[in-house]
N, C-alpha and C positions, 0 to 999 in steps of 0.2 A: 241427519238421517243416515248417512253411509257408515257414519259411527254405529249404529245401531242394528243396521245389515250386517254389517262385520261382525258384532258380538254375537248376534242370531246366526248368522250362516255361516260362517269361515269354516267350521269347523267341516259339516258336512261336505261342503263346496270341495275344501280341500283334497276328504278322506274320494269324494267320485275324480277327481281328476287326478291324485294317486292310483285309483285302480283300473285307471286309463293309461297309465304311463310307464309305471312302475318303478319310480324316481323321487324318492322324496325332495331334494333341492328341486329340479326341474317343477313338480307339482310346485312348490311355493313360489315359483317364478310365474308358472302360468296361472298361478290364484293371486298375485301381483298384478299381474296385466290382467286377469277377469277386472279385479276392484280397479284400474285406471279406465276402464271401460265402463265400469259401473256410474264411478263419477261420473264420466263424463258425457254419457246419455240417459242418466238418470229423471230428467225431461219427457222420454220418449215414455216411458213407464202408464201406463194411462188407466193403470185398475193398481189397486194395493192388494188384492184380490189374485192379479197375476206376478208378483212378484216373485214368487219362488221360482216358476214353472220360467220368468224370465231371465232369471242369474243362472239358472241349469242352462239356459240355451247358450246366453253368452257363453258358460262353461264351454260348450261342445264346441261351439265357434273355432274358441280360443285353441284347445285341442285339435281343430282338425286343423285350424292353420299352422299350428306346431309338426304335425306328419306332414303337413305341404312341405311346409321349408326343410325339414329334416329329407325327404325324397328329392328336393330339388340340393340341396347340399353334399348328399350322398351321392346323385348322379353324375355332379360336376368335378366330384372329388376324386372318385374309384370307377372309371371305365367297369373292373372287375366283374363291380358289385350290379351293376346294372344287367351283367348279362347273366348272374346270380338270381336277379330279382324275375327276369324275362322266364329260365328255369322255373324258379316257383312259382311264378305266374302260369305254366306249361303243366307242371305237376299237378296246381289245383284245378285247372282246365280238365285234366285226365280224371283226377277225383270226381270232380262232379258228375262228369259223364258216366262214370262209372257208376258214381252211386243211383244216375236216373235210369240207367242200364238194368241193376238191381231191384231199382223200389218197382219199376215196370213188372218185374216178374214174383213181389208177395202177392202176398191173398189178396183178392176186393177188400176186403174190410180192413185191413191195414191198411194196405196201398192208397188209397183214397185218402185215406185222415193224414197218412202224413205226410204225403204230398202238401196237402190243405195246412199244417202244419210247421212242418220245417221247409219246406221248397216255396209255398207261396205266403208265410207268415201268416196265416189265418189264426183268429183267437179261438183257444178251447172252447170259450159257452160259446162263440161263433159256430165252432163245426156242430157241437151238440146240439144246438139249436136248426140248422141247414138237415143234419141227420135224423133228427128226431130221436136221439138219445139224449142219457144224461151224461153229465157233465164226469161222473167217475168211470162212465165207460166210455167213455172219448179218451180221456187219460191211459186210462190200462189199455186201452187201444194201439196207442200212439205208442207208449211203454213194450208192447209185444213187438211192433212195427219194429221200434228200435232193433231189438234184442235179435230178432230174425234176419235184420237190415246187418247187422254186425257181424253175427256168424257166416253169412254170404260174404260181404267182402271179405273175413278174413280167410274163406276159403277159396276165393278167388285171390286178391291181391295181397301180394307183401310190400307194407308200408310202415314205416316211418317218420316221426314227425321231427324234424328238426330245427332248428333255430329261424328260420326264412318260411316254414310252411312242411306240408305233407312231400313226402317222395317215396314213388309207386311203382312197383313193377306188379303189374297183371299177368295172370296167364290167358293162353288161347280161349281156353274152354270158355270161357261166362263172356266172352264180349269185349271187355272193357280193352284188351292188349290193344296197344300201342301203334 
């Protein structure tokens, strides 16, 4: 049976934990240890029905224990990098605020949807549905929100994204400064 998971899935399984990583050796290592996990709880499986939807979790499992140990390897290694990471952890803190500072001040009818949208993950026929629109003016909705939400920060803040995350310098005016 794991022979058969393998010919079926590898290939997929692979290509999402590649564009998790962005590693091809590392991605085969961690679809290594997916399929040593596969075997080895392959008992637990209890629908054939859920099989796919339970190799993608293993997947993520395996992934997120990968950014564990890589944050715990990184932290015990490089002083440096940790006070690098506490920075971008500071920067995206300022982002956000900033951007809640912002969506605060579009229209109602933006402001609502994508709040509902990108801030609280709410599903588009979700909001359509709660607003009593359709589902293509939820979108273009969400799409204007964007575009408005964009030209405000950039008229507000100068930012950058670099290798560790965003970094912000706001001005006075809109709020967001420091």
């Amino acid at each position: 049976m794991i022979e058969s998971i393998w010919n079926n899935f590898h290939q997929q399984l692979f290509n999402f934990i590649q564009s998790k990583v962005n590693d091809h050796a590392l991605a085969e290592d961690i679809l290594q240890n997916v399929f040593i996990k596969v075997h080895s709880n392959i008992d637990s499986l209890t629908s054939a029905d859920k099989l796919q939807s339970w190799l993608y979790q293993i997947c993520r499992n395996a992934i997120i224990d990968y950014y564990r140990q890589k944050r715990l390897d990184i932290s015990d290694d490089d002083p440096d990098m940790f006070i690098a990471e506490n920075q971008n952890a500071y920067d995206r803190q300022q982002l956000n605020r900033c951007l809640r500072i912002l969506i605060a001040d579009l229209p109602e009818n933006s402001r609502d949807i994508l709040i509902d949208s990108e801030l609280e993950q709410v599903q588009q026929k979700t909001i359509a549905k709660n607003n009593g629109l359709s589902l293509a003016s939820v979108k273009s909705r969400i799409q204007r929100g964007r575009v408005q939400l964009k030209h405000k920060l950039q008229a507000c803040c100068d930012f950058e994204f670099k290798e560790g995350g965003p970094e912000l310098n706001c001005k006075n005016q809109c709020g967001c400064e420091r």
